[in-house]
N, C-alpha and C positions, 0 to 999 in steps of 0.2 A: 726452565724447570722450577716450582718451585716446591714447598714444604707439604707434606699432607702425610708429615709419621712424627710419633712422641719425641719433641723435643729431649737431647742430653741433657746431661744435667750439667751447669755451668761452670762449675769449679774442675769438673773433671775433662768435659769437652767429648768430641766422638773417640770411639775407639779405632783401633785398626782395622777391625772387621767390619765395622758401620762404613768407614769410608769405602773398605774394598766393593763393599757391598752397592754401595750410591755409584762410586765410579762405573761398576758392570752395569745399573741402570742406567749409565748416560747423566746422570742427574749434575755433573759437573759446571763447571763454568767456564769451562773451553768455548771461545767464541770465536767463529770465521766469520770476519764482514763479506757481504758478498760486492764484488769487485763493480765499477761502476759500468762495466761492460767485458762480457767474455770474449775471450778469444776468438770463436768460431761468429761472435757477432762482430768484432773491428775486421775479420777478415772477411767475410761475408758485407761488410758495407762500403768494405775497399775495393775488393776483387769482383764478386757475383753482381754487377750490376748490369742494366739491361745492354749502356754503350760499349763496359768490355765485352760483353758476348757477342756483341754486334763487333767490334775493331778484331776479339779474338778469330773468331769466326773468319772473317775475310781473309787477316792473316794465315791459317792453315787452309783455305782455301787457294793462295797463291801458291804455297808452298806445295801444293798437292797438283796444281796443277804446270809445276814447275817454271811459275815467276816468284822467284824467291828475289827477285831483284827488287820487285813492286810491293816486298812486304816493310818494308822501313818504317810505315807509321805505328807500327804496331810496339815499337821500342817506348813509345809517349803513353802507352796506355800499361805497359808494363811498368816504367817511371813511377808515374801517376799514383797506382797502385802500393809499390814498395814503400814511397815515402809517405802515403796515407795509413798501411801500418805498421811501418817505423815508427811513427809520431805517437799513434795513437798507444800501442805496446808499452811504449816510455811513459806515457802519462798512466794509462795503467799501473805498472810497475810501482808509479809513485806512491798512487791510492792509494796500493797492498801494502805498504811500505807503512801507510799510517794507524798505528794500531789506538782504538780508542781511547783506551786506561793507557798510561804512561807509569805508575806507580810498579818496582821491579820486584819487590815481595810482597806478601803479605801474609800477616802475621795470626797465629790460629792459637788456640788450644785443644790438642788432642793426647788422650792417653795420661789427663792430669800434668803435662806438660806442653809450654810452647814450643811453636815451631815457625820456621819461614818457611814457606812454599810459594812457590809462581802464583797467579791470581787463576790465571788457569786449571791448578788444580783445587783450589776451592771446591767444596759441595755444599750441598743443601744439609742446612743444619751444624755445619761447623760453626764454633764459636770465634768470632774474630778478635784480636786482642788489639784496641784503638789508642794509639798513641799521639801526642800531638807530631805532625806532618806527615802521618800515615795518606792513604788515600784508601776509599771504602771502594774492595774489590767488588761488591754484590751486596745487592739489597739486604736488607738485615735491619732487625727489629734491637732497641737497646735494651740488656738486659741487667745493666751498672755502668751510672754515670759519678762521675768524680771531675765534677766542673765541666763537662763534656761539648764542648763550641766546636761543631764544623760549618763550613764553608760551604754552601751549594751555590754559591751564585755561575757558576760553569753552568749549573742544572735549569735556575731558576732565575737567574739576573739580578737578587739579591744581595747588594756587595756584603751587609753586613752575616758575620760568623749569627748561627742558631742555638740554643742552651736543647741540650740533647737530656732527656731524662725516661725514665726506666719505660717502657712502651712506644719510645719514641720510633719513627723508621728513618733510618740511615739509609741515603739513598747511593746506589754505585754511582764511583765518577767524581763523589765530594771529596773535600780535605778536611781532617782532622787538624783545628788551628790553635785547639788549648785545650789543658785537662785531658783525660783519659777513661777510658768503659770499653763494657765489652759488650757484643750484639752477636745474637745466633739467627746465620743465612737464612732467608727465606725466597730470595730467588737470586735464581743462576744464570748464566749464558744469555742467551735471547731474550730471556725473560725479563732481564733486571731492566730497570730504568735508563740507564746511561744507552745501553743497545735497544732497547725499544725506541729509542726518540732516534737515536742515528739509523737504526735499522727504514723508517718512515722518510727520515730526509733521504735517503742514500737510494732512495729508488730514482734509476736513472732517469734521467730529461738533458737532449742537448741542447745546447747553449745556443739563445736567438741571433743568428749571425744574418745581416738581409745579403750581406755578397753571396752566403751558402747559398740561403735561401730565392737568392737571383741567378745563379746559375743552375739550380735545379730546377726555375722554372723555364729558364732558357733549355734546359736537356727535357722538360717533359714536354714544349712544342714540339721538339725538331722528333723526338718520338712518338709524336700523332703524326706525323707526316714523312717519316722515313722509310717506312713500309709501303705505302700507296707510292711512292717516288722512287721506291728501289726497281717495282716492277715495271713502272712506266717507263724508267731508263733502260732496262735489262729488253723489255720488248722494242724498245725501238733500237737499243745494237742490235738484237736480232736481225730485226729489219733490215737494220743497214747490212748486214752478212746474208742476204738474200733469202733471211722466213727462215723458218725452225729447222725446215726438212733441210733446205738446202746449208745452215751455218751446222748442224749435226753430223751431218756428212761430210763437210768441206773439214771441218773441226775449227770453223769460225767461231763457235760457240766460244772458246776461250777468252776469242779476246773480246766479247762480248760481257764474260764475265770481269776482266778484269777492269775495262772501261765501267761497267755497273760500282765494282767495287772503288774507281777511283771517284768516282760520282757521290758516294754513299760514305767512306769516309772526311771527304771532303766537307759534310754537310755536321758532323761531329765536333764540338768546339771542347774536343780534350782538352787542348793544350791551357785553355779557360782552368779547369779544375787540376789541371798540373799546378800552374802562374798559384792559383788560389791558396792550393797544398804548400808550395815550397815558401809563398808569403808569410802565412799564418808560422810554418816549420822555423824559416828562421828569424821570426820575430821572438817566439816561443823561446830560441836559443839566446836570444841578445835578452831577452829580458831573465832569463836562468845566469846569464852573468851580472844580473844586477841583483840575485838574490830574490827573483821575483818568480814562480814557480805554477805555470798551466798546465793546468789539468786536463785542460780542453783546447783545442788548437784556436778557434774560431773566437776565444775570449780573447785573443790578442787583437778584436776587432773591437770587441763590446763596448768596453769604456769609454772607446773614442765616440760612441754616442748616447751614455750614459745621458739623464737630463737631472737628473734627481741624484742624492746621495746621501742614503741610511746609514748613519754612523753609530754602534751602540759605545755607550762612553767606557761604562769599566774595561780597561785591556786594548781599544781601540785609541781613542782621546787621549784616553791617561795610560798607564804602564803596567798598573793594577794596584800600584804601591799606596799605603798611607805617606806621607812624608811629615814632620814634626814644621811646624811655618813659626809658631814665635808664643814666649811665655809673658802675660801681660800683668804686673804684679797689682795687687790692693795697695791704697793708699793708706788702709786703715793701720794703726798702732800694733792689734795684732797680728796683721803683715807683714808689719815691715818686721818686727822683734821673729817672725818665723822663717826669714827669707831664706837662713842662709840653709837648718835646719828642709826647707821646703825641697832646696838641692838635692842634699843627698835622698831623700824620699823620693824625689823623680827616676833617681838614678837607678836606686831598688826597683822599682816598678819596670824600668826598661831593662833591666837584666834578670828577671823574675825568671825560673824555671817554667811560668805556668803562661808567662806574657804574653798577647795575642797582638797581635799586627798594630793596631794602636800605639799600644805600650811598648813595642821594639822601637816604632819609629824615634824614641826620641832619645835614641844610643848615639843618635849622631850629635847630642849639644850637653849629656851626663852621662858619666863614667861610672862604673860599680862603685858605691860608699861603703861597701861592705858592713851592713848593718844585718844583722839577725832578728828576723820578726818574731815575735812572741805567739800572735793571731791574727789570724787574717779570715777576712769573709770575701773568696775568690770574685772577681768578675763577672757579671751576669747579664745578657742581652735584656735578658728579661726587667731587670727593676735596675741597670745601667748605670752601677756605683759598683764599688768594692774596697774596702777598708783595713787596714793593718794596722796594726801597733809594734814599738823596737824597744828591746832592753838600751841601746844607745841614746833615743830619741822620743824626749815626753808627750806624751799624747797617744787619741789617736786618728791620724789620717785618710781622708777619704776620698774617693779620688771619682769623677764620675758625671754623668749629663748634669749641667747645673739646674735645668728642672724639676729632676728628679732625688734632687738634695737639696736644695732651699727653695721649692713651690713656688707659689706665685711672684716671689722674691725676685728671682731668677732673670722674669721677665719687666720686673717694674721700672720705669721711669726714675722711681725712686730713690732708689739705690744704685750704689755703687757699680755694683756686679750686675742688676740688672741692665744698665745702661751698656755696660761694657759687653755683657754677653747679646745683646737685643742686637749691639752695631756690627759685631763681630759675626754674627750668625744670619744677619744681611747680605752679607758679600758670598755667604753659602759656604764658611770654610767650616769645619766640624769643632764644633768646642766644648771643651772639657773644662771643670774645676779641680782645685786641688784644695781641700779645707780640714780644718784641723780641729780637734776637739779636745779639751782638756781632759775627759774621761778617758780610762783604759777603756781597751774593749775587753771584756768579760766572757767569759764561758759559753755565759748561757745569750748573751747576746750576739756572739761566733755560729753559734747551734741556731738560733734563731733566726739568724741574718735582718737583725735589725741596727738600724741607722744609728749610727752613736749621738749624744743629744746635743745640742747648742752648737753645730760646727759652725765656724769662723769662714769666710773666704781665706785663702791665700792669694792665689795665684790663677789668672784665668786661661787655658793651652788651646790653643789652633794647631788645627792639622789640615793638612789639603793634601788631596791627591797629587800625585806626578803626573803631570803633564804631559806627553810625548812633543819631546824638542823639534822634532820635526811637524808637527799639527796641524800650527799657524799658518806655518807658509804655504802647507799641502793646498788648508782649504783659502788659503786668498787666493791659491792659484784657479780654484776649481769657480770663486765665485765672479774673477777675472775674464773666465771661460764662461760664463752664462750659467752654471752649473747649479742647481738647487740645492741644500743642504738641511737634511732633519736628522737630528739628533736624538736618540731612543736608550732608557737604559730601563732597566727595574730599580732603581734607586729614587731618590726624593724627588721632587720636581724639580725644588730649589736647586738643592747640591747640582744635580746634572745643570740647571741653569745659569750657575757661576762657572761652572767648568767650561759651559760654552764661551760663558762673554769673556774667559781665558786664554782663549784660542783663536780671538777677534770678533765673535760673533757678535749680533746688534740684538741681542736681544732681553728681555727685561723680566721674565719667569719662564718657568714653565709650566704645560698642560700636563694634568692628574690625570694617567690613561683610565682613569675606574670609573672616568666622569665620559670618558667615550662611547658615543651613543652606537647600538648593535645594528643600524640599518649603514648599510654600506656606502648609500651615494652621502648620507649624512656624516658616516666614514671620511669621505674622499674630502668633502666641505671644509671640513677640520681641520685635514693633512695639509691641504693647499693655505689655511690661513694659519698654521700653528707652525712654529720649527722646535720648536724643544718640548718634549714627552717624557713623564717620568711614571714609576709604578708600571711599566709596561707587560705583559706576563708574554712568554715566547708564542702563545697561540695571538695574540693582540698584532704582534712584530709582522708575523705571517699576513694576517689581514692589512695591516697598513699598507706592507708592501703591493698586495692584489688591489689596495682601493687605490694607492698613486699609479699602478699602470692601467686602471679601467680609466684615467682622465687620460691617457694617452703619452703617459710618462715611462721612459728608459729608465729603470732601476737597478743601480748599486746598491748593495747590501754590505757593509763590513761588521763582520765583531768576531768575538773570540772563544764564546761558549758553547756549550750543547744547546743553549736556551736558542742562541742565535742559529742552529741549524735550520729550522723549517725555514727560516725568511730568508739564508740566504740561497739553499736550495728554491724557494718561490722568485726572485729575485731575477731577473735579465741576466748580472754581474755580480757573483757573489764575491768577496776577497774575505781570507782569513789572515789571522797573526798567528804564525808559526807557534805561540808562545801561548797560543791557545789550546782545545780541547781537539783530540784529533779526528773526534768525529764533523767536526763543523770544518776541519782543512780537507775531509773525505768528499763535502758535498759542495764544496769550496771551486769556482772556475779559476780563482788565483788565487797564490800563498804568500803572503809577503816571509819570506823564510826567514828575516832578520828584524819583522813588526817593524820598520822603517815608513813613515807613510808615504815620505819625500818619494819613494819610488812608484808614485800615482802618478805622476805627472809623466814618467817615462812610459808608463804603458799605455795613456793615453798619445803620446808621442808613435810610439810602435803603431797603434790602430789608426790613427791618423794616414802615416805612410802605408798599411798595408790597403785600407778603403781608396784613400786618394789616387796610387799606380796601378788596381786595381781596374778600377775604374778607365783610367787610361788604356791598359792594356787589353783589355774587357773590349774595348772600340775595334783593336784589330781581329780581335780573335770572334767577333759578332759579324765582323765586317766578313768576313772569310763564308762562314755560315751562311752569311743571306745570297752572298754572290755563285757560293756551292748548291744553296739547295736553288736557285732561280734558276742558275744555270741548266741542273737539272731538271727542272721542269718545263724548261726552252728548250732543250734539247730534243728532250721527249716526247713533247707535242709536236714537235716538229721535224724528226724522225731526224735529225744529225748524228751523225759521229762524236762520240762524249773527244775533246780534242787535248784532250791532258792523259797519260798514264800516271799510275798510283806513285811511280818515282820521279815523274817530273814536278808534281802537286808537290813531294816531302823537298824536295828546294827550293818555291815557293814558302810551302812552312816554315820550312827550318830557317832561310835565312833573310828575309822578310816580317817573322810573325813571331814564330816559339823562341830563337835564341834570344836577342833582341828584347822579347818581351820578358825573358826572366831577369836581364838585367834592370829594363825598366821597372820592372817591378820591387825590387832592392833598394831604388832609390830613396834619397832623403828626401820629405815631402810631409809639408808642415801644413797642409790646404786643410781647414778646420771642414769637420762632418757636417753633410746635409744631406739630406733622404731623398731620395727618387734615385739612386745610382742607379739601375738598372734604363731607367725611359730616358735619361741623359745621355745611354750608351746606344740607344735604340735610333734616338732623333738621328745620329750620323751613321751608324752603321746601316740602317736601312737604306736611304738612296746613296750612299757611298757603295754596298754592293750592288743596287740593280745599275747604274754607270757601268761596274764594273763586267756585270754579268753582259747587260745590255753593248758593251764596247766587244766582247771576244764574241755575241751574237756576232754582230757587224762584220767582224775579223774574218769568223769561217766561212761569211757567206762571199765575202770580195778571196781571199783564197781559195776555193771552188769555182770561185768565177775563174779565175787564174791560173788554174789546172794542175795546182802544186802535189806534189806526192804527200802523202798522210804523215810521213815524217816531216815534211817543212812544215805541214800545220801545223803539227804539234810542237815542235821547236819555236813556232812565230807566236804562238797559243801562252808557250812559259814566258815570253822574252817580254811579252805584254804583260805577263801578273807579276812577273820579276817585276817591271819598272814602276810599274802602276805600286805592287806592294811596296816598293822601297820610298813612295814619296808619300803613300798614304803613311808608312809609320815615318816619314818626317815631317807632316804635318801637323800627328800626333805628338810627335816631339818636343816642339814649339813653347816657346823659346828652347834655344840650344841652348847648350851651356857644355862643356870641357867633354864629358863623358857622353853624351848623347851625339856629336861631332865623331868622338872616336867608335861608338857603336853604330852609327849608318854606315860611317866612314867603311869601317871592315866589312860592316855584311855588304857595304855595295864591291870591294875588294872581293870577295869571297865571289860574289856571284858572277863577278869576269871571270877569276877563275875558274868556273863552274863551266863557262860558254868556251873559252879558248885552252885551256889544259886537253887535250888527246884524250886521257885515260878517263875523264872526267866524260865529255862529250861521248864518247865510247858506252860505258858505264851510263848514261841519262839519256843516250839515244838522241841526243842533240846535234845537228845537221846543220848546214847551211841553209836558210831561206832563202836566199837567190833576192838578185836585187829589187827585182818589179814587189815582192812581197815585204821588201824589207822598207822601201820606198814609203807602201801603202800603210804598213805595221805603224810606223814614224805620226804619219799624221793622225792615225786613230789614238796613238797613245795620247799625242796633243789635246786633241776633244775629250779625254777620260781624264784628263787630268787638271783642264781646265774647268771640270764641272765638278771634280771632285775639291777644288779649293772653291768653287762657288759653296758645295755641299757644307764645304768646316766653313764658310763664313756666315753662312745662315745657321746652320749649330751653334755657334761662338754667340751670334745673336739674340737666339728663340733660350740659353743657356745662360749669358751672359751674369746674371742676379745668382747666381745659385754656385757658378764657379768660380768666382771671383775669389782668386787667394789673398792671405792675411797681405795688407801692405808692404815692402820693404825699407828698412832705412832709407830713401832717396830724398833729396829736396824736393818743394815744390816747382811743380814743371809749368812757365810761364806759356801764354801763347806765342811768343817768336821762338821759344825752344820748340813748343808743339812742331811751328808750321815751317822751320828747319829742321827737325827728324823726318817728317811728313816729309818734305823735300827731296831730301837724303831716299828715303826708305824707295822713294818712286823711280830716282834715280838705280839705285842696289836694284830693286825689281829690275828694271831697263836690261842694266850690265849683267843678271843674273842668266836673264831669258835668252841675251846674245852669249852668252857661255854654253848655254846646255844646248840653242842652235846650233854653234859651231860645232861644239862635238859629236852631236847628231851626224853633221856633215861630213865630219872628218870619218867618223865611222862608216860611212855608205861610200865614202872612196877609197875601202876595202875592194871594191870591187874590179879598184882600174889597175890595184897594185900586181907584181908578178911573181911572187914565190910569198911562200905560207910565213915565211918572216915576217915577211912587211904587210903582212896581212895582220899578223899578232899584235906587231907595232902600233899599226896604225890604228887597230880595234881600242889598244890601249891607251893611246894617248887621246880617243876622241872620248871613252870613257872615263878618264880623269879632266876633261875638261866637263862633262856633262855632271861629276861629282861634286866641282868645285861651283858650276851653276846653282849645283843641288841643296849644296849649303846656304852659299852666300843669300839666296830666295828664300829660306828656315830665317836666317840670321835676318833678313830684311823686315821680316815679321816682327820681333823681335824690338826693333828700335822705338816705335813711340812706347811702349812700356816700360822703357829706362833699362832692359838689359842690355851691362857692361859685358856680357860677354859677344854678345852680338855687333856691339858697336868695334869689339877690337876685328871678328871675322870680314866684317866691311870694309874695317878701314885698311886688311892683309890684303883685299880681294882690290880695292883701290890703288894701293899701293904698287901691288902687280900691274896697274895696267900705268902708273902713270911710268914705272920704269919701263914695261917693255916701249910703250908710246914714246918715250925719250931716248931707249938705244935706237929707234925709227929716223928719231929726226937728228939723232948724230951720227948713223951712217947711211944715213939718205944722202943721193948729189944735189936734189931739190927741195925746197921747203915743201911740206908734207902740211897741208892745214888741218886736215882729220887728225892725224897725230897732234899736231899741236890743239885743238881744241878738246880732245881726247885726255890729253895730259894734263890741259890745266882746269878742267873738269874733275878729273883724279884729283890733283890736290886742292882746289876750293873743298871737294870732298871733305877731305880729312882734315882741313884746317876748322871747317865747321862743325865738327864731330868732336873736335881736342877743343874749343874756344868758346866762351861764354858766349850766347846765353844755353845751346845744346848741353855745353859738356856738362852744363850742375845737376841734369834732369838723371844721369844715368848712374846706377850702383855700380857698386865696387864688382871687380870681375870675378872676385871670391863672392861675394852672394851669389852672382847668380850660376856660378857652376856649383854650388851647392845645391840649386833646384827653389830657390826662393823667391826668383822672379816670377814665378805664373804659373799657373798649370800647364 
């Protein structure tokens, strides 16, 4: 709103009726920001999308058709759902939370007296009564200035205060930092300045994340082709139930449907944007305990591929503060004779009622002299001197830019001061004189505001900004990282360019943004060869930022103003300082809630690990998808029986893929960012599903030959993607390390007891295959799994330059260490394969046993002999890359054999030479595994269960 009726009159201010009157028109200055996303849109982008209506849908389909047993997968898309807006609700909440003005009254005249009221209740035409540390609730015109210096750099990126005088506009959002006047509103609410500018940033845009962005493109394939694939499965169960008439009438049609539906879920890689949800959720969380505060889930991704990083200095760099740095005295006579008198005059100036940030700074090195000034002519941005005279103290005093009080002087070679201020003004610290003049100051040259005549030097003062103690290290770490750095403020070019070479930077001035040229790509020219900017206006910031990501640059944005809103809204990654403007923390993807910078490094840390397990986990859950939807469309074409129910597929998922992958996903994992995640994930998931698809083809068609009932296929159908899955994610695995041992470890526990528990079998419809099938099942697993590690080692290959994690601490690995791990790792291969053989075996002489015990027994000991192969062949991988944790699983797996091979040949009657070559095999093992030259090549067994040997 703003002014368009007769100005009050000032002294008196609005009346009660004037206000009642503006309030019933709305004319106030009540402002709602509107929030960066509504409710009914976070639950609409969680819920209403195309895959839950499709997972929803099948699910009350089952239920309706009463298999409520085959609807389990539908609890992943409920998951999924809740914690995408939980997440999102919080970060909401926080927006609303951030109101722009922070200032808790403000101050008016109404009814010929003041008053506090909320800024809120302000109207149009109130006189506001401006004090120094007010904040200006609403635009407003000055209508009496009395030294009147506010702050707009929040607004404008200006650090220095502005001399406000009668017609001036006081902008909402500024600080009043000296002197006093009063200004009558001319806009309100929406209208005023501070909300216009946040109201333009604050228009939503989400955060460029390429994991989002790769899994939505992964879900808009699989929905060009889930439609044409649902019917083509649904007709061919048909088919198989003898044609429409005949499965309608028999009431085959059901299981028609639920076979379509376990086909059709199958082909949906929820669990992908589950893993993604609960990544991003608790990164969000560990970084909320470091005081680091997203607003957007997906920005816990960003930084980690940040390239570039826009830092504005006031409030970013530095603190915001002046700090007082050192007082350099004249050599001259009348120097030194003024030195001690010069004290106490500092001291006054730093305790002045009227002092501006300058002039506090230097409370910290003089104490009040308690001197009583006679006249004074206040402080003025404008002509940047200000002068006083004391009944204690003769003279008078002037205090102010040495330029702008001794002229060309100032800068001369010549002189004294000019030398001193010319060296001192080099390094970019801000400097002031202090000089003394033996005239009073007079009346009429108080009224006048003129220079008092002949002043002397005293004393020459430096001030520098505060620095943020944390800065330095932030940015060595970012430029350690590859990470680019420009520097942006609306300040000098200079001062911003000392500030930098404060902070480490290498650099020797800085660029005048006035001098930047308006064509864009000549724009981008500049950016890529300039790092430090100064004079920048917040519309400038905005473009820099659009011209560094037209050359193909990820951009961070930090600062602390309203100035800085538009660029860090245009920005990739925007970060605010909590201590900044809260419309710039509103448009903010992070907050540093304690202006800490040191907490850059950890959120880069978080985005790291969430991309890097991502990715990993990204392989099983594509891998799933391609062998779902092939599967599907082998099926179809070829008129089979889909050979899975919807509840035999969720234990598969669940303990193979989803459980499994959330924990992978959690892990620590320091693998620095490189672009193509998604065709890195693709390379192995595609022929690692068609193997897989292409192996259970093969399966139903030798079990048809075989004449097994539909329940043994289907049982021989899970037993296969059970196994197949459990070695595909321990391939993925790779290297093990402590916790990835203990998570195969259990889901492969879990999934025995899945096959021999009763209630379990029962419940999953899991049967005996009978031996001829179980026989046949063994060796097709064999060929699926041998071609699925040909698949990861041609991945690992076509991959290799791109995945490669940061180095670990290890020594250098000589070639007789190489071509003894090499040695070792073929032997572990060897003993691995004769492990997971024997239990194979041991498992299929279930057959000969004679009660359901020894049938349990023996299932279970030939599956822990087939777990311990399953490892030890992970861990063998593992050794030429110096993981310590694989070399200890080897040498446990060696260890075993050389004792059971030595209880052989001490209660054998005859010498045993397989055992004995067996045995001492075992320990040449492990002696070359503990002994120079192997053992220097492999890290400590804490790195690598910490996940830093490899990806």
């Amino acid at each position: 709103m703003t002014s368009d009726t007769k100005p009050a009159d000032p002294a008196l201010g609005l009346t009660d009726a004037e206000v009642a009157e503006r309030v019933a028109a709305g004319r106030t200055n009540r402002y709602t920001p509107d929030s960066s996303r509504s409710a009914w849109h976070i639950v609409r982008a969680n819920v209403f999308t195309l895959f839950n209506g499709i997972v929803f849908a099948c699910f009350f389909v089952l239920f309706l058709v009463g298999r409520w047993q085959d609807a389990l997968f539908g609890f992943a898309a409920f998951a999924n759902s809740i914690i995408g807006c939980v997440q999102e609700f919080r970060a909401k909440a926080a927006l609303d939370r951030l109101a722009l003005l922070n200032a808790s009254l403000a101050r008016v005249r109404r009814d010929g007296a003041e008053r506090e009221i909320t800024p809120d209740d302000v109207v149009v035409d109130d006189v506001l009564v401006l004090r120094a540390g007010d904040q200006v609730p609403a635009d407003a015109v000055v209508l009496e200035s009395r030294a009147l210096q506010i702050d707009e750099s929040m607004l404008t990126g200006e650090s220095d205060a502005v001399d406000k005088h009668e017609g001036d506009e006081a902008l909402s959002g500024s600080i009043v930092v000296a002197g006093e006047g009063t200004a009558r509103v001319t806009k309100v609410g929406a209208d005023s300045y501070a909300n216009r500018f946040a109201g333009e940033a604050k228009r939503f845009s989400l955060v460029s994340s390429e994991l989002r962005s790769s899994v939505n493109r992964v879900l808009k394939w699989v929905g060009w082709v889930i439609g044409p694939v649902g019917l083509l499965v649904f007709n061919a169960q048909i088919m198989v139930a003898g044609g429409y008439s005949a499965a309608f009438e028999s009431g085959g049609w059901v299981q028609a449907v639920v076979n379509t539906i376990a086909a059709l879920t199958a082909m949906i890689p929820l669990g992908l944007v589950l893993m993604t949800s609960i990544a991003f959720a608790v990164g969000a969380a560990k970084l909320a305990s470091k005081q680091v505060l997203v607003n957007e889930l997906p920005a816990v991704e960003g930084l980690a591929r940040v390239d570039v990083v826009c830092l504005d200095k006031t409030g970013t760099l530095t603190v915001g503060d002046i700090a007082f740095d050192q007082a350099h005295s004249m050599s001259s006579e009348p120097a030194r004779a003024a030195a001690e008198d010069a004290s106490r005059v500092l001291g006054w100036y730093a305790v002045a009622s009227d002092a501006n940030a300058t002039a506090r700074a230097l409370r910290t090195d003089y104490a009040d002299p308690h001197l009583t000034a006679e006249r004074d002519i206040p402080f003025s941005s404008a002509r940047k001197w200000s002068a006083v005279s004391f009944r204690e103290v003769p003279g008078t005093w002037v205090m102010g830019a040495p330029e702008m009080i001794f002229g060309d002087a100032a800068t001369s070679p010549e002189t004294e001061l000019g030398r001193a201020a010319t060296e001192l003004s080099a390094s970019g610290r801000r400097t002031l004189v202090l000089a003394r003049s033996d005239e009073a100051l007079s009346e009429t040259d108080a009224a006048a505001e003129r220079l008092p005549s002949n002043p002397a030097p005293i004393v020459v003062l430096t001030f520098r900004e505060t620095v943020r103690p944390d800065a330095a290290q932030t940015l060595a770490y970012f430029e350690r990282q590859g990470v680019g750095i420009r520097v942006i403020s609306g300040d000098n070019p200079r001062t911003v360019a000392a500030i930098a070479r404060e902070v480490g930077l290498d650099v020797v001035g800085g660029f005048d943004a006035r001098e930047l040229p308006d064509d864009d790509a000549a724009l981008a020219d500049v950016l890529e060869r300039e790092t430090v900017f100064g004079r920048v206006t917040p519309e400038q910031k905005k473009r820099m930022v659009t011209a560094l990501q037209s050359r193909g640059h990820v951009v961070a944005m930090t600062g602390d103003g309203v100035n800085d809103a538009l660029a860090i809204k245009t920005a990739d990654i925007g970060i605010a300082m909590n201590s900044g403007s809260a419309a710039t923390k509103a448009v903010a993807r992070l907050v540093l809630l304690d202006g800490q910078f040191s907490h850059l490094p950890d959120v880069v840390a978080e985005g790291r690990q969430a991309i890097a397990n991502i990715e990993r986990v990204s392989m099983l859950f594509l891998n799933k998808t391609v062998y779902a939807t092939a599967l599907a469309i082998i099926f179809g074409v070829l008129v089979l029986e889909f050979p899975f129910l919807p509840r035999q597929l969720s234990i598969t998922d669940g303990l193979t893929i989803g459980i499994p992958a959330f924990f992978l996903a959690l892990m620590p994992n320091a693998q620095r960012y490189l672009p193509g995640f998604l065709r890195r994930s693709l390379i192995f998931a595609i022929p690692s599903g068609l193997v897989i698809a292409l192996g259970l083809t093969w399966y139903t068609y030798v079990a048809k030959g075989l004449g097994v009932t539909e329940e043994q296929l289907r049982t021989g159908a899970t037993i296969i993607l059970a196994i197949v899955g459990i070695w595909v994610l321990a391939v993925l695995s790779r290297p093990l390390n402590r916790y990835k041992v203990l998570i195969i470890g259990a889901m492969f526990v879990a999934l025995v007891g899945v096959f021999t528990i009763p209630l379990a079998t029962t419940f999953f419809e899991l049967v005996d295959p009978g031996q001829e099938l179980s026989t046949a099942l063994v060796g097709i697993v064999i060929v699926m799994i041998g071609a699925i590690e040909v698949v990861r080692l041609v991945h690992r290959r076509l991959t290799s330059s791109l995945t490669e994690a940061p180095a670990v601490d290890t020594p250098l690995r000589s070639r007789g260490a190489l071509a003894v791990t090499t040695l070792v790792a073929v032997l572990a291969y060897g003993g691995a394969a004769l492990a997971v053989l024997l239990g194979v075996l041991v498992v299929l002489s279930r057959y000969d046993a004679v009660d359901d015990t020894e049938v349990r027994t023996i299932s279970l000991v030939g599956a822990g002999l087939v777990l311990l192969g399953l490892l030890v062949l992970s861990a063998a991988a593992g050794l030429r890359r110096g993981s310590g944790f694989s070399r200890l699983l080897v040498t446990v797996w060696f260890a075993l054999l050389l004792a059971l091979n030595t209880l052989i040949l001490v209660g054998s009657d005859a010498w045993d030479w397989v055992a004995a070559v067996s045995a001492l095999v075992a320990g040449a093992v492990i002696a070359l595994l503990w002994t120079p030259p192997a053992a220097r090549m492999f890290g400590r067994i804490r790195d690598s269960s910490l996940g830093t040997a490899g990806p």
